[in-house]
Legacy VTK file of the C-alpha trace (Angstrom):
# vtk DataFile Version 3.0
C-alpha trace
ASCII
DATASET POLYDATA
POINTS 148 float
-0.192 -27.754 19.322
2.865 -25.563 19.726
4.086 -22.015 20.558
5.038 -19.958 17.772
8.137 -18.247 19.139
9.026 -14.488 17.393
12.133 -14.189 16.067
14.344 -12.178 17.158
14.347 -9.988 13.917
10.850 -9.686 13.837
10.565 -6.211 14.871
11.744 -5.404 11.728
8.354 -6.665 10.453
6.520 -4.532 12.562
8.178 -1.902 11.787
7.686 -2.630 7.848
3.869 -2.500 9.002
4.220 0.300 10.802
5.568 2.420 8.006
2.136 1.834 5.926
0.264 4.026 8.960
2.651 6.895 7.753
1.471 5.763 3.762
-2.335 6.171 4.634
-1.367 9.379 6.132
0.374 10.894 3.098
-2.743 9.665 1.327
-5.140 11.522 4.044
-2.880 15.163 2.575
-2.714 14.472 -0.500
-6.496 14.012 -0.973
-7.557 16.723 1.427
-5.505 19.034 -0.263
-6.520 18.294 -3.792
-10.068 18.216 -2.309
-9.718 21.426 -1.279
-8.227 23.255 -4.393
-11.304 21.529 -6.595
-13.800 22.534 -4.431
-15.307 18.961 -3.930
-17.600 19.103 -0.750
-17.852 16.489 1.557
-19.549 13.581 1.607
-18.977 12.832 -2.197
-16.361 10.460 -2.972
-15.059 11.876 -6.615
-15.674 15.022 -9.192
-18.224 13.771 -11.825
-16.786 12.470 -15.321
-18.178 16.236 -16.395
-16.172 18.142 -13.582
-13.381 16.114 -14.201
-12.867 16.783 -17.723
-13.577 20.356 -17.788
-11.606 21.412 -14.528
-7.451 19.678 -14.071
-8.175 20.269 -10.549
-11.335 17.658 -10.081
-9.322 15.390 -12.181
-6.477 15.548 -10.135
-8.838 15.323 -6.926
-10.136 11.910 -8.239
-6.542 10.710 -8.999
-5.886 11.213 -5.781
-9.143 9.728 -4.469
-8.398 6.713 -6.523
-5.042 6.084 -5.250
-5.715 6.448 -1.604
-8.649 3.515 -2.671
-6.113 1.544 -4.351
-3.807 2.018 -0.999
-6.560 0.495 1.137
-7.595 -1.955 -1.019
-4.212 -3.588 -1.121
-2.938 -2.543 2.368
-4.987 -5.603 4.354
-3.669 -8.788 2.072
-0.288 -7.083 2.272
-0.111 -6.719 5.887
-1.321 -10.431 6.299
1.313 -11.879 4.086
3.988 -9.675 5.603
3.113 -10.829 9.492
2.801 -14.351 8.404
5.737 -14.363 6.743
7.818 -12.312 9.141
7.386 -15.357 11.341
9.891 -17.810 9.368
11.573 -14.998 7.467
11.701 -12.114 9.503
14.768 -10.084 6.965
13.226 -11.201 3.901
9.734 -10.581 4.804
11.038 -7.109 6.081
12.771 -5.886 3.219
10.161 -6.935 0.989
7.883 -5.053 3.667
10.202 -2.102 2.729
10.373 -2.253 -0.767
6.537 -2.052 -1.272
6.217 0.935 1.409
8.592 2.949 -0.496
6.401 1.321 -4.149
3.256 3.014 -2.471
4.948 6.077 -2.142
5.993 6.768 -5.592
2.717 4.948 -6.644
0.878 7.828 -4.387
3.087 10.790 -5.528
2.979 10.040 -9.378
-0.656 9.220 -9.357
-1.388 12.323 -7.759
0.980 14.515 -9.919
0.502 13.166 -13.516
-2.413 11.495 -13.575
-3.216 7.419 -14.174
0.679 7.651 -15.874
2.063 8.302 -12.951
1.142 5.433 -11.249
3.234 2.771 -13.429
6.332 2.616 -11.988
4.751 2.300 -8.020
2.689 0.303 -9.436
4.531 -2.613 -11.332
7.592 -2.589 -8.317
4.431 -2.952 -5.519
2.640 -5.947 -7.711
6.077 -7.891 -7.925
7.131 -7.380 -4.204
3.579 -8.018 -2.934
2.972 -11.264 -5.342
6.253 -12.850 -3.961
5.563 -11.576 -0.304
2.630 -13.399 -1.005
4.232 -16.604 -2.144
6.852 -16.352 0.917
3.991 -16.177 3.571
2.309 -19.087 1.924
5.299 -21.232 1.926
6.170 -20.128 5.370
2.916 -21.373 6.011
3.191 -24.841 4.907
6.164 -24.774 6.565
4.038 -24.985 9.655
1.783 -27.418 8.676
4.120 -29.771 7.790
6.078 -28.649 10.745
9.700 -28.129 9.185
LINES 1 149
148 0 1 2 3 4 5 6 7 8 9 10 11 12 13 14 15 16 17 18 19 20 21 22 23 24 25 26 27 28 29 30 31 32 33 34 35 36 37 38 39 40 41 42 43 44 45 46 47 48 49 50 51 52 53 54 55 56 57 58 59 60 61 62 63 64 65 66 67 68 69 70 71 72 73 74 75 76 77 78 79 80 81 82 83 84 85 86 87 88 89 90 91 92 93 94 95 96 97 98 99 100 101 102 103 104 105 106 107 108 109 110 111 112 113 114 115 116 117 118 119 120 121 122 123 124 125 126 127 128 129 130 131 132 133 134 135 136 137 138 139 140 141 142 143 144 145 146 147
């Protein structure tokens, strides 16, 4: 069995990964604060359907709430197709890295200001750079299987 060597450029990978930390983060504010101003009390997860309808603010609150849960639910495939395929594509991987960071963020702040809506443009521009980061990992890794 051999050594996988890191490429030289593959800091720019981790720093792709890194930027998600800051993502979860902006996600942490945005749903505290919309917490807050509907008056949601810890430790439920989202306004009723009732609240929600009657008060913008609870609705808002569960936007929120919903895209932070979308964030996490992608954030662990994406971070395992970007590290594998940082290792034969460091730039690529990267940049597509980049690309879906800055995805999440619009995803987050248009979720989170107008509602399901919002979400459509972060939302089709993260699918397409995550399904091809995908594809680019698992090429990569047949690329080490087969050794070329």
């Amino acid at each position: 069995m051999s050594a996988i060597t890191l490429p030289n450029e593959y800091g720019y990978v981790l720093a792709a990964a890194t930027s998600t930390f800051f993502i979860n983060s902006l996600h942490f504010f945005l749903t505290g604060s919309a917490r807050k101003a509907a008056k949601i009390a810890y430790p439920r997860s989202y306004a009723t359907e009732e609240e929600a309808a009657k008060d913008p603010k609870a609705f808002a609150f569960n936007c929120a709430q919903r895209a932070h849960a979308n964030f996490t639910e992608n954030l662990t495939p994406f971070l395992g197709a970007l590290l594998v395929a940082g290792l034969k594509y460091p730039v690529f991987a990267a940049s597509l890295g980049g690309i879906w960071s800055t995805a999440r963020v619009i995803f987050a702040l248009g979720y989170t200001s107008k509602g399901p809506q919002g979400r459509l443009l972060g939302s089709s521009v993260g699918i397409l750079t995550d399904l091809v980061l995908k594809f680019t990992a698992a090429y990569a890794s047949v690329g080490f299987v087969l050794g070329w």
